[in-house]
C-alpha positions as CSV (number, residue, x, y, z in Angstrom):
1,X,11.5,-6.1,14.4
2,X,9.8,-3.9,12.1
3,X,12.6,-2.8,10.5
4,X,14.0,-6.4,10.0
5,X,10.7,-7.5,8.5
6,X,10.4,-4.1,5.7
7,X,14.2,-5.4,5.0
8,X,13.0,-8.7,3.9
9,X,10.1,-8.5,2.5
10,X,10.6,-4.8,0.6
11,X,13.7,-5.8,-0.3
12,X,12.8,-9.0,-2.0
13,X,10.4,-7.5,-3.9
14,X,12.5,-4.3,-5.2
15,X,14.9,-6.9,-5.8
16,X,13.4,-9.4,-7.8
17,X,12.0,-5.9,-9.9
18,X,15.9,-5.1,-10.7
19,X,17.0,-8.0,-11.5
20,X,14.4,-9.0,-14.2
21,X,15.3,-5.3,-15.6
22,X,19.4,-5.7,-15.2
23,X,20.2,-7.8,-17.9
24,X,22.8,-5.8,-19.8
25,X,26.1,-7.4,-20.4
26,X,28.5,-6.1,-18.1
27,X,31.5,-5.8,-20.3
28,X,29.6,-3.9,-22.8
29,X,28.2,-1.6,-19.5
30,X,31.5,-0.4,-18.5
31,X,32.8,0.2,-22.2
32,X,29.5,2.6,-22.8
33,X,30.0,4.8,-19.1
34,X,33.8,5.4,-20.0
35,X,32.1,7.1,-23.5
36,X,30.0,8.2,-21.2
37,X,27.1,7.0,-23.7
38,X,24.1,4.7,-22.6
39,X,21.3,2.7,-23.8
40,X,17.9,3.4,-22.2
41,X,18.0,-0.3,-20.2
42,X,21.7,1.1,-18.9
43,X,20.3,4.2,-18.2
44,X,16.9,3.2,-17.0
45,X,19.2,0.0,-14.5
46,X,21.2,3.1,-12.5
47,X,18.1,5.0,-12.4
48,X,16.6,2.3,-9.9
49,X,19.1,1.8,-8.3
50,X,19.0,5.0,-6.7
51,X,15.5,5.2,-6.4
52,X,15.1,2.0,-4.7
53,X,17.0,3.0,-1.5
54,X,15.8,6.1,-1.8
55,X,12.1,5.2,-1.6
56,X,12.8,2.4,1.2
57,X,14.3,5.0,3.3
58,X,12.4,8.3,2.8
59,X,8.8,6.8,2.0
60,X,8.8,4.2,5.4
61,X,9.7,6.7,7.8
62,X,7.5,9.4,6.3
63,X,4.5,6.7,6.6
64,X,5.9,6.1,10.1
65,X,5.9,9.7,11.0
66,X,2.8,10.3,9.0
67,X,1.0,7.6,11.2
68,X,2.3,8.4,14.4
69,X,1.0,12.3,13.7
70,X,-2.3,11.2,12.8
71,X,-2.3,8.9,15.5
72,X,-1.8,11.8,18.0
73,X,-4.3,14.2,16.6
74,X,-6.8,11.3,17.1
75,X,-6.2,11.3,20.6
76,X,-5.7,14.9,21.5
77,X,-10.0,15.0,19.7
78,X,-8.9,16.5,16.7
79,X,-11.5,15.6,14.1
80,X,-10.9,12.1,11.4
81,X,-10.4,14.6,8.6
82,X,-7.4,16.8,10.4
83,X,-5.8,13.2,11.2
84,X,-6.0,11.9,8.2
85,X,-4.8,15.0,6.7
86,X,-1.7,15.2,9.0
87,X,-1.0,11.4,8.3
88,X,-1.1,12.3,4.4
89,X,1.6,15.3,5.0
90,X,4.6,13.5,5.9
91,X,4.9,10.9,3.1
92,X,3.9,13.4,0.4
93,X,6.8,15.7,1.9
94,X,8.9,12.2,2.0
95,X,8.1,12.3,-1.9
96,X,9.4,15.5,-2.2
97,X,12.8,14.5,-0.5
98,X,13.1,11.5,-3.0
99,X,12.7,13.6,-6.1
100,X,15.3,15.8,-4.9
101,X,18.1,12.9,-4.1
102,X,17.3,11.3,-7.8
103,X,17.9,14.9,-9.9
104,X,21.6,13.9,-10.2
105,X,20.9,10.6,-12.1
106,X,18.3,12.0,-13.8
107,X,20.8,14.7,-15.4
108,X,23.8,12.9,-15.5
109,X,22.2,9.5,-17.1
110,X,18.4,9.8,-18.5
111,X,19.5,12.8,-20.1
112,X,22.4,11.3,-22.0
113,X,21.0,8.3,-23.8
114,X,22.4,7.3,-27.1
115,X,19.0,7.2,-29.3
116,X,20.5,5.3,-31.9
117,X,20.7,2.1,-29.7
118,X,17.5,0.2,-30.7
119,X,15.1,-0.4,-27.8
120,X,11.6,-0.7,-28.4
121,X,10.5,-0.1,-25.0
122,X,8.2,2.7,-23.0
123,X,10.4,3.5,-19.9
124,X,7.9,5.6,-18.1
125,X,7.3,6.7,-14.4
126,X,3.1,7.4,-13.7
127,X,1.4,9.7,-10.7
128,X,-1.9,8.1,-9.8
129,X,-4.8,8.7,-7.5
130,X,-7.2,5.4,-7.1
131,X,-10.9,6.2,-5.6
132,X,-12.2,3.3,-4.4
133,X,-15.1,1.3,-2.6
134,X,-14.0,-1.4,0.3
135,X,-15.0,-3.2,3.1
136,X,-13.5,-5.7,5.9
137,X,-14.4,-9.2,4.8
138,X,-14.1,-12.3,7.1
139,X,-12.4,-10.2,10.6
140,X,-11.6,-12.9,12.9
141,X,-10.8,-12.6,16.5
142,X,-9.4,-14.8,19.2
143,X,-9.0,-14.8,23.1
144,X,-5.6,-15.1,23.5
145,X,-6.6,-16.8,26.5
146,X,-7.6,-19.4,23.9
147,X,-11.3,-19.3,25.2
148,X,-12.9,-17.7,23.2
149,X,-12.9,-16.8,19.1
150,X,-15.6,-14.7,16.7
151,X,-16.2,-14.3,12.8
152,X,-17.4,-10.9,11.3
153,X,-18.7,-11.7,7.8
154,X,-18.5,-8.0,6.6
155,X,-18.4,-4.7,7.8
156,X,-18.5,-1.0,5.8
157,X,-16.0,1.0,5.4
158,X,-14.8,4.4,3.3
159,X,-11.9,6.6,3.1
160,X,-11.1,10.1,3.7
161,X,-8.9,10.6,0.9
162,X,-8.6,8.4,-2.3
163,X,-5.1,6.2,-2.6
164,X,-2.0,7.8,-3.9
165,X,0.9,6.9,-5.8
166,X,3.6,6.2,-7.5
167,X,5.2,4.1,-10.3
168,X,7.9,2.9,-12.8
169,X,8.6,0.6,-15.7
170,X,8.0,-0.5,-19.0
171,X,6.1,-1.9,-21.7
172,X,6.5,-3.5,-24.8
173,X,4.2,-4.2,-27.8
174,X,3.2,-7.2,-25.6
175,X,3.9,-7.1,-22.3
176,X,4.8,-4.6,-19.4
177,X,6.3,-4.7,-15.4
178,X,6.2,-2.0,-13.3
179,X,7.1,-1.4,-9.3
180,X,4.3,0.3,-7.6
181,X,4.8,2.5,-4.4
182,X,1.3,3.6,-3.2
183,X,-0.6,5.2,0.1
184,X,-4.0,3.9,1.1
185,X,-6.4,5.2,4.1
186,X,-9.9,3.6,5.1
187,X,-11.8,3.8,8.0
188,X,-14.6,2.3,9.4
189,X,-18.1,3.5,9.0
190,X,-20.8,3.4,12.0
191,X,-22.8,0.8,11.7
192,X,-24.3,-2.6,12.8
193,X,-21.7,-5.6,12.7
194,X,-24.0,-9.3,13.1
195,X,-21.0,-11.6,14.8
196,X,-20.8,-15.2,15.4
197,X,-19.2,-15.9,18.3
198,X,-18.0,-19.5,20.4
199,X,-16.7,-19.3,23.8
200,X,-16.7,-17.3,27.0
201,X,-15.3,-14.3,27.1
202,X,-13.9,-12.1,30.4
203,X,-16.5,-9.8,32.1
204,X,-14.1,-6.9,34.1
205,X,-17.5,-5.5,35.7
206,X,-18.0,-9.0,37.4
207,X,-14.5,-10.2,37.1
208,X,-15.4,-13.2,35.7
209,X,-15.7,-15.8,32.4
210,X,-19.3,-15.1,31.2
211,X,-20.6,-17.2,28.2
212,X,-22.1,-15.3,25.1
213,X,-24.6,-15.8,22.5
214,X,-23.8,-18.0,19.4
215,X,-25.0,-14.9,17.4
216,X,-24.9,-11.2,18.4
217,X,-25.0,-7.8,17.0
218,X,-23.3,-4.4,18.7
219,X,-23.2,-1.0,17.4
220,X,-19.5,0.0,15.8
221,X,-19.1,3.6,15.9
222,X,-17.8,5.4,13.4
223,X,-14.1,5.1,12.9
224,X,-13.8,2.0,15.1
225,X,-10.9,1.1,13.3
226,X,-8.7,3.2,11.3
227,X,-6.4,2.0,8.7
228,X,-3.3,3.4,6.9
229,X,-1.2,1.4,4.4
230,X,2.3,1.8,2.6
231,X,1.8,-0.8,-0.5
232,X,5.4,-1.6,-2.1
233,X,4.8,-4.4,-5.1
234,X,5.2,-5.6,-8.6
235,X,2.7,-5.4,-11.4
236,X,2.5,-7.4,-14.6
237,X,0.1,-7.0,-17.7
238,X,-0.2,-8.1,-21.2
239,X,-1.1,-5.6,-24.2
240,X,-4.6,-6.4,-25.8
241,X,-4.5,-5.5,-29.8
242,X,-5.0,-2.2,-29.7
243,X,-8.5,-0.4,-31.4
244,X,-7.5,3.5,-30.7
245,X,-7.5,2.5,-26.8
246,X,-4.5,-0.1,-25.5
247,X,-6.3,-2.7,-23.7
248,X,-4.5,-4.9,-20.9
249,X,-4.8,-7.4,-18.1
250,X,-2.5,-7.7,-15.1
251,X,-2.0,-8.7,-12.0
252,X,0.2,-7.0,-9.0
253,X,1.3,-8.4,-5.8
254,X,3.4,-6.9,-2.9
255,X,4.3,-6.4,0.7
256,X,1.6,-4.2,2.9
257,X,3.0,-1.8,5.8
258,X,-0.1,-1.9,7.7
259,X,-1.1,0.6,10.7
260,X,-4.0,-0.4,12.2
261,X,-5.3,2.7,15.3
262,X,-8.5,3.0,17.1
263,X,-9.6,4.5,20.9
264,X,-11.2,1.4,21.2
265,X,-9.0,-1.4,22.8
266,X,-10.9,-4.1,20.5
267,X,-14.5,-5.6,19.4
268,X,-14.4,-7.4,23.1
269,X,-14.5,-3.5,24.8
270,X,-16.1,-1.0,23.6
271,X,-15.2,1.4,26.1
272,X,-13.4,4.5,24.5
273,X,-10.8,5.7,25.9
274,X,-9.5,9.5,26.4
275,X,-6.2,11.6,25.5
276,X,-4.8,7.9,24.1
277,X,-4.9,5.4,21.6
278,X,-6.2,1.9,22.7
279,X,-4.7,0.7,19.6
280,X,-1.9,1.7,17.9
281,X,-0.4,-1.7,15.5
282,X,2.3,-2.1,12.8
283,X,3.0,-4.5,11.3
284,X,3.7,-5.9,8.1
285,X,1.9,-8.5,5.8
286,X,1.0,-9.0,1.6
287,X,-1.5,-7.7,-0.6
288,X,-2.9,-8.5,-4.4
289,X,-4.9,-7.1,-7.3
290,X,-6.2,-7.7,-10.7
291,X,-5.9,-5.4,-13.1
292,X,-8.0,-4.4,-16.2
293,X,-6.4,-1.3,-18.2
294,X,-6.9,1.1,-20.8
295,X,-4.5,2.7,-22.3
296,X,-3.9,6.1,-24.3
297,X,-0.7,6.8,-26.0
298,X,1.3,9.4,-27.0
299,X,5.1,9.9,-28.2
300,X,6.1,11.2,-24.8
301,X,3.1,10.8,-22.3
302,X,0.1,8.3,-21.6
303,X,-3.0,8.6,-19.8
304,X,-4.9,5.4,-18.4
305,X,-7.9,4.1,-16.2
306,X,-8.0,1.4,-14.3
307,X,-10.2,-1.5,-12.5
308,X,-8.6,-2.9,-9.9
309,X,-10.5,-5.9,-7.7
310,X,-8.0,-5.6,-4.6
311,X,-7.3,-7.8,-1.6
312,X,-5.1,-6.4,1.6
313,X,-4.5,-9.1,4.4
314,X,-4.4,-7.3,8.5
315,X,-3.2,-9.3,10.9
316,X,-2.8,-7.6,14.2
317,X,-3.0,-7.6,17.9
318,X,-5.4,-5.4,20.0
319,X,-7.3,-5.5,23.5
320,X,-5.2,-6.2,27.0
321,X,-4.9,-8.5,30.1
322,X,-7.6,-11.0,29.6
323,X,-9.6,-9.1,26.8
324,X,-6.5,-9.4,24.7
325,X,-7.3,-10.6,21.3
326,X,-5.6,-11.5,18.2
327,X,-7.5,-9.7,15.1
328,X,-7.5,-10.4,11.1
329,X,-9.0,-9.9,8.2
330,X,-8.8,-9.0,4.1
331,X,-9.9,-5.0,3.5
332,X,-11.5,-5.8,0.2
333,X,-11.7,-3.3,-2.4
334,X,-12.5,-1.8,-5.5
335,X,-10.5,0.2,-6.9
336,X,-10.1,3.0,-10.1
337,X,-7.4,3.8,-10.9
338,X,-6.2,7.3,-12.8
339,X,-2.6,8.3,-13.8
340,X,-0.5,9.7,-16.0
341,X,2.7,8.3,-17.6
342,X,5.6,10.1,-19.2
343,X,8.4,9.1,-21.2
344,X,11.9,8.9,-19.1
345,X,13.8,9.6,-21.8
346,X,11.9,11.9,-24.0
């Protein structure tokens, strides 16, 4: 099921990014390749189309791995940091696998571009890191027994290392589109969480339905939830006039491969368990972002900030027997974002 839902929803989106940049005539293609000549937008066409199946195949099963590595060291009492550090390994290595199976294009096509073919464009791939400060907003939880439900306003949360990523396109004097491959880790941080809750909820000590409060606080420990996302989406921004610094404003929206662990079974039970996970979820759903940019450009290379107000939906599953539950919420962050950019075809 997993698999079917990454095809879909990945694949839509990676599509939808080629075709808006395949627009070369096809006649006019296949007359260049036998003069084994290219335009950029020829050039730049065949280099996504290896990296796109590349990055679906090496980067989802490295985040896979990645997750499933961390998740283990979590149970065996390793500490957060050695977890997080073990789930970072495996997609970073994944990176390393993808650079190596697009070389061949990048020899045999970026690398024989026929300059004198007008195109005003900036092809450019960018390596980013993106601190930022989040929190759960609105978690919602429901019996799945249907007798029960609770609302979390907000709870705290922080991350272990900043987001990483990667990304590709181009800009214009006016405009740009870029695809966006990124890894992002949070966890929760201990604290107080103030719920409102409606219902009666399972008691296993007196193995009964015992009605709460309407309001009610407990103590979340520290790392009560840990999350891991593989962000895979589209951004688009429009050039301000330019003073020195290119200004822009954008917005990005993609598909979110959520992991969502804890040794907690779920805000019902707080009891931790040992040597296991009591949650361990994937599953798949969408995220979005604004985007307020600054620019510096040179001939071959750019360096840029940016502010990014960001919104990741969870939707997951957690708790068993009668404390099952079904959980959601939007991690809302904040994010900045730092990268550099070089020229594909300088």
């Amino acid at each position: 099921m997993i698999l079917k839902n990454f095809s879909i929803k990945a694949f839509l989106c990676l599509f939808i990014f080629n075709l808006v940049l395949s627009q070369s005539d096809i006649k006019e293609s296949s007359n260049s390749f036998k003069q084994n000549t290219y335009s950029k937008k020829q050039a730049y066409n065949y280099y996504l189309k290896t990296i796109i199946p590349a990055n679906l195949f090496f980067s989802t099963y490295g985040f896979m791995y990645g997750v499933t590595l961390g998740g283990k060291a979590i149970a065996s009492g390793e500490s957060p940091l050695t977890a997080n550090t073990k789930w970072l390994i495996a997609p970073l290595i994944s990176s390393l696998l993808i650079s190596q199976a697009t070389k061949d294009i990048k020899l045999n096509y970026l690398n024989k571009v026929d300059k004198s073919i007008k195109d005003d464009n900036f092809y450019y791939t960018i390596f980013f890191i993106g601190p930022d400060i989040s929190q759960i907003k609105d978690f919602e939880a429901e019996g799945a027994d249907g007798r029960w439900n609770a609302k979390v306003l907000e709870a705290s949360t922080t991350i272990n290392y900043p987001p990483l990523g990667y990304r590709t396109g181009f800009f214009s004097k006016t405009i740009g589109l870029d695809l966006e491959m990124s890894l992002l880790g949070h966890h929760s941080k201990e604290q107080t969480a103030y719920y409102n809750f409606n219902g009666e909820i399972y008691n296993e000590e007196y193995a009964m339905y015992v009605e709460l409060p309407p309001a009610l606080n407990i103590e979340i420990p520290s790392h009560f939830l840990i999350l891991h996302s593989l962000f895979i989406g589209l951004n688009t921004y429009y050039n301000l006039p330019n003073f020195g610094l290119n200004p822009y404003l954008g917005f990005g929206v993609g598909a979110l491969f959520n992991s969502v662990q804890s040794q907690y079974p779920g805000p019902a039970n707080l009891v931790q368990e040992e040597g296991k996970l009591a949650l361990d979820e994937l599953s798949w759903d969408f995220g979005y972002h604004g985007i307020i940019g600054f620019r510096y450009q040179q001939p071959d290379a750019f360096y840029y900030f940016e502010i990014r107000p960001m919104f990741h939906q969870f939707k997951y599953e957690s708790g068993e027997g009668l404390l099952k539950e079904f959980d959601s919420f939007t991690l809302e962050s904040l994010q900045f974002q730092i990268g550099i950019g070089t020229n594909l075809f300088k």
